[in-house]
Residue, then its C-alpha position, 0 to 999 in steps of 0.5 A: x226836679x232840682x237843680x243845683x249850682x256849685x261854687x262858681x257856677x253858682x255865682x255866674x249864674x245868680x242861683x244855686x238852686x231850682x225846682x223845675x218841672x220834666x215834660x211828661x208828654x209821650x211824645x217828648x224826648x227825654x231831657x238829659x243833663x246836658x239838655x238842661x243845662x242848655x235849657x237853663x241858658x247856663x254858662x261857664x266862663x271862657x270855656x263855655x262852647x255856645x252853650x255846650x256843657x262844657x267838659x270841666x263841669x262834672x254832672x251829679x244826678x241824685x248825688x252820683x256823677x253821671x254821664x251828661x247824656x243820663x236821662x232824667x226823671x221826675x223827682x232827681x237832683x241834678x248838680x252841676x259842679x265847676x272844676x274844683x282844685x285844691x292841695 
């Protein structure tokens, strides 16, 4: 799976983007988008909620927006995307 950062979650975390492998066990629980983000230790800034994914930061599994709780499969791009402003 890969995984990428955008904008300013990119530069708080160091990276903007990773290959990591799902646990495929029978018996593992699904890992979610939030799941991961927990996982990788990801935080957000001020608004971040002891290592919730914070509600600002929209979620993208293979370039659509998806719920945080989606499931994931082998093979997907989950991207994480700050809140973004403009005019």
């Amino acid at each position: 799976m890969r995984v990428r950062l955008f904008a300013s979650l990119r530069e708080r975390a160091g990276w903007g983007e990773r290959l990591l492998q799902l646990d495929l066990r029978p018996d593992a629980q699904p890992t979610t988008a939030a799941a991961l983000w927990r996982q990788l230790a990801l935080a957000a800034g001020p608004e971040d909620d002891g290592g919730e994914l914070p509600a600002t930061v929209r979620v993208a599994i293979n370039q659509a927006f998806a719920a945080p709780d989606s499931p994931l499969a082998p093979g997907d791009e989950v991207a994480f995307l700050p809140p973004i402003t403009g005019g």
